[in-house]
C-alpha positions as CSV (number, residue, x, y, z in Angstrom):
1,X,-131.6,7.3,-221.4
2,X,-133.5,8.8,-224.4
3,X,-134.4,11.8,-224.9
4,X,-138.7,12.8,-224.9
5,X,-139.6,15.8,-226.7
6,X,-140.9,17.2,-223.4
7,X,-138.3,16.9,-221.6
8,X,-135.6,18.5,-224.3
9,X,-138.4,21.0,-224.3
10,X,-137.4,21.3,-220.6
11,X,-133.9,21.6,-220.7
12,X,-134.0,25.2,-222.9
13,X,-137.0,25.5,-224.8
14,X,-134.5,26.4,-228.0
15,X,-137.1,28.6,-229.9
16,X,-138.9,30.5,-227.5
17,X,-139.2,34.2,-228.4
18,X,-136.2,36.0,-226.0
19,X,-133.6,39.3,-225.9
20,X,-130.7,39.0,-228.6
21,X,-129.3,37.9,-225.5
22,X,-131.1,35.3,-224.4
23,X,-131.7,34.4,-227.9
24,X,-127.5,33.5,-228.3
25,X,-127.9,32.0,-224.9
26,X,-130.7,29.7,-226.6
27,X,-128.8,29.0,-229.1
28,X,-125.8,28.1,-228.0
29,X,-127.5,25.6,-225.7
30,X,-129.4,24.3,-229.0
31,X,-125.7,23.4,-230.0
32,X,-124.5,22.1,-227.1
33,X,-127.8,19.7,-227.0
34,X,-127.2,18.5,-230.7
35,X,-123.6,18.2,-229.8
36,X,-124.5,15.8,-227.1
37,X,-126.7,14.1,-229.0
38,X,-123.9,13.6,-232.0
39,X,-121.5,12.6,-229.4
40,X,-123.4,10.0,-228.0
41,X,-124.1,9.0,-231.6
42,X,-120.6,8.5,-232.4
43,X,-119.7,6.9,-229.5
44,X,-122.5,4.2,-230.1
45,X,-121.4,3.6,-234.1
46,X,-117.7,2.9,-232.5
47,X,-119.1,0.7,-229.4
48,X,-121.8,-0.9,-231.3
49,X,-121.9,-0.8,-235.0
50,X,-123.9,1.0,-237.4
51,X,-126.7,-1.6,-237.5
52,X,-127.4,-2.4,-233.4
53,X,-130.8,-1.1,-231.9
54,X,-128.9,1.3,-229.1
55,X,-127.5,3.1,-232.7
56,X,-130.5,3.6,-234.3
57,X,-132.2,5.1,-230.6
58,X,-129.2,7.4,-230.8
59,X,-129.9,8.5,-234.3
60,X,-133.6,9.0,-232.9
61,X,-131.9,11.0,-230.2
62,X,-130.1,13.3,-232.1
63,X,-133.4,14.2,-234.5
64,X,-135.1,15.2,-231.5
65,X,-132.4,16.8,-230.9
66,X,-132.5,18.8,-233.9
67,X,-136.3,19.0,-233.9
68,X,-136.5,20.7,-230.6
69,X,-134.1,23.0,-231.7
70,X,-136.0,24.4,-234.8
71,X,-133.7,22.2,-237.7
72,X,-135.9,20.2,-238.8
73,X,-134.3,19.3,-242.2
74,X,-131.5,18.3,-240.0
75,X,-133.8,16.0,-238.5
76,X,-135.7,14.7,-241.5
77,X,-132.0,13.9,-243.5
78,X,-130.7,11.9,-239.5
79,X,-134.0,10.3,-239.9
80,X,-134.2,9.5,-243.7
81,X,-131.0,8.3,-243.3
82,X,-131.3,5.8,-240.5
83,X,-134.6,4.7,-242.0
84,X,-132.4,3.7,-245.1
85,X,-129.7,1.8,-242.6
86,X,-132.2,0.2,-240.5
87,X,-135.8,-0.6,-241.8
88,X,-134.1,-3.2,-243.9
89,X,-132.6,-4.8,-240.9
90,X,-135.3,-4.7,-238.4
91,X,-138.0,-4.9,-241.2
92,X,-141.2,-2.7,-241.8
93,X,-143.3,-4.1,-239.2
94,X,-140.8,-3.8,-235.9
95,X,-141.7,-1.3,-233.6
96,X,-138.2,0.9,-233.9
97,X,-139.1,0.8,-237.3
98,X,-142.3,2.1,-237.2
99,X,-141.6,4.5,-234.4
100,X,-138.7,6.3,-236.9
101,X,-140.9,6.3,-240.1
102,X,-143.4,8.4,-238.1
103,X,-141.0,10.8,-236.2
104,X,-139.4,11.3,-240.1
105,X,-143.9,12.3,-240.8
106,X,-143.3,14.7,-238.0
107,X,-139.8,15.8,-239.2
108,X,-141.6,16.6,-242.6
109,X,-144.4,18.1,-241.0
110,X,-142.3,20.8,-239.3
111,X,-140.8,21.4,-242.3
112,X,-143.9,22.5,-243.6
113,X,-144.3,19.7,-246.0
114,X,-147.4,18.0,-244.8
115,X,-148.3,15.9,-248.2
116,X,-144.9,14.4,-247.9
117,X,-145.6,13.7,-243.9
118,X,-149.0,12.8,-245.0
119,X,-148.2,10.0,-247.5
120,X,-145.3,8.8,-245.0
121,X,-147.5,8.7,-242.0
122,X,-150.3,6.9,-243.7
123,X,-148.0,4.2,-244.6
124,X,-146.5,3.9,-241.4
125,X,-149.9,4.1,-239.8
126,X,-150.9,1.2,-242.4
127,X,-148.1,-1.2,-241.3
128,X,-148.2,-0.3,-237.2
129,X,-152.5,-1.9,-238.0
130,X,-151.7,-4.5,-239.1
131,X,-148.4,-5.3,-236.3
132,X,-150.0,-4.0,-233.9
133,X,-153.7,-4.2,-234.3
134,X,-156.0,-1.5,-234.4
135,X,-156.9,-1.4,-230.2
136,X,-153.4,-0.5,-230.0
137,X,-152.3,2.8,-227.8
138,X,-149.8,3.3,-230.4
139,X,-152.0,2.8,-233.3
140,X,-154.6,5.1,-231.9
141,X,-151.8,7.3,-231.2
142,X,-150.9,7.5,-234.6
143,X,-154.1,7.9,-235.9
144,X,-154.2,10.8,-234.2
145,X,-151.1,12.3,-235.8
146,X,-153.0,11.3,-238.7
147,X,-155.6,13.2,-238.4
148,X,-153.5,16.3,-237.6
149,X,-152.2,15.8,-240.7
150,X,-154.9,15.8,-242.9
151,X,-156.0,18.4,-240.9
152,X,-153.0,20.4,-241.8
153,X,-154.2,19.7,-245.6
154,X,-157.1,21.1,-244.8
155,X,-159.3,18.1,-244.7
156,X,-160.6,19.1,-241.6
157,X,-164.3,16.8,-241.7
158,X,-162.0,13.6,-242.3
159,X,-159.9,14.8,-238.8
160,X,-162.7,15.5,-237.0
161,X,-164.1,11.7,-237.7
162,X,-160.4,10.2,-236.9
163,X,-159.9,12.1,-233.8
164,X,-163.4,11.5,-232.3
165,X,-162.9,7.7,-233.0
166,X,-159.5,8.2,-231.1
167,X,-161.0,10.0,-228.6
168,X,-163.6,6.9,-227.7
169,X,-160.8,4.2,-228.3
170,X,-158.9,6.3,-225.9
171,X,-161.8,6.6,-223.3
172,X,-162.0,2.9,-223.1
173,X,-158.9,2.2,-223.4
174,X,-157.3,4.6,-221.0
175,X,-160.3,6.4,-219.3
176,X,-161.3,9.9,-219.2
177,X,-158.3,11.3,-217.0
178,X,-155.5,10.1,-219.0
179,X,-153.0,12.6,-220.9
180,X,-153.5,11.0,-224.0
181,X,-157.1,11.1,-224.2
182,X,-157.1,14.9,-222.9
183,X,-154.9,15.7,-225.8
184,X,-156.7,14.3,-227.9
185,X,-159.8,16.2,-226.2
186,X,-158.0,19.3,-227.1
187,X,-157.3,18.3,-230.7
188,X,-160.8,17.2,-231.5
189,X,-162.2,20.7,-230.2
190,X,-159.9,22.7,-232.3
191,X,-160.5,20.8,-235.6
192,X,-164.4,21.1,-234.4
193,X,-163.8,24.8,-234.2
194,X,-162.2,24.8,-237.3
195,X,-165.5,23.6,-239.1
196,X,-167.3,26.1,-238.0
């Protein structure tokens, strides 16, 4: 199955402050997850060919992977370079597609490059409208990540405005209670904060 951010978190939390000893502990368990990943990688480009859907989910895989693990130019070369093997195939609009042209935003964003993850993310966010529609969890998912990323470039008014229209598409959508809408909750109280 794949991989969720929160549950590689899970398994080892890679980067979380620890002894020398618990700190090669970590890390060895950061390699052993990336080798998994890689494995199962490999195994899927012999089983299935470089271009088939269960490929690219291990490539997605194993930049989680790396993300988790604090490499995230690891992750943003796996994920530049599937998005070079794949959007072409699947096209701009499919929804593997757009799911790995905003995880390579994220990749950039941990890299601290947040115009690059900016310009990426608004263009994936542009397509994912008009496949998806704007009503779309996903959509309103990714304008929240969009908002976090111009809040990063310190554009803070614009994120307030995005997340508190994400916040209400959410309520409706998804109701009060829902995770989603209480992160965004979170998000729109910080950026509120920051304002201030």
């Amino acid at each position: 199955g794949a991989l969720s951010l929160s549950s590689l978190r899970a398994m080892g939390g890679c980067l979380s402050s620890a002894s020398s000893k618990e700190r090669r502990a970590q890390e060895e368990h950061a390699r052993e997850m990336i080798r998994i990943a890689r494995d199962t990688l490999d195994y899927r480009l012999r089983a299935y060919g470089k271009d088939h859907p269960m490929t690219l989910q291990a490539e997605r895989e194993l930049a989680r992977a790396q993300l988790v693990c604090g490499r995230p130019q690891d992750a943003e070369m796996t994920l530049r370079v599937a998005s070079h093997q794949h959007v072409p195939t699947l096209g701009a609009m499919h929804p593997m597609a757009l799911e790995l042209q905003t995880e390579h935003a994220q990749a950039l964003q941990q890299m601290g490059d947040p115009w690059r993850a900016e310009e990426i993310g608004r263009r994936a966010l542009q397509l994912r409208t008009i496949a998806q529609g704007d009503a779309h969890p996903d959509t309103v998912r990714q304008w929240r990540q969009r908002a976090l990323d111009l809040r990063d470039l310190y554009r803070v008014d614009d994120a307030v405005d995005i997340l508190r229209a994400c916040k209400t598409a959410q309520q409706q959508q998804l109701g009060d209670d829902h995770y989603e809408t209480i992160i965004t909750k979170r998000e729109l109280d910080a950026a509120v904060r920051l304002q201030m």
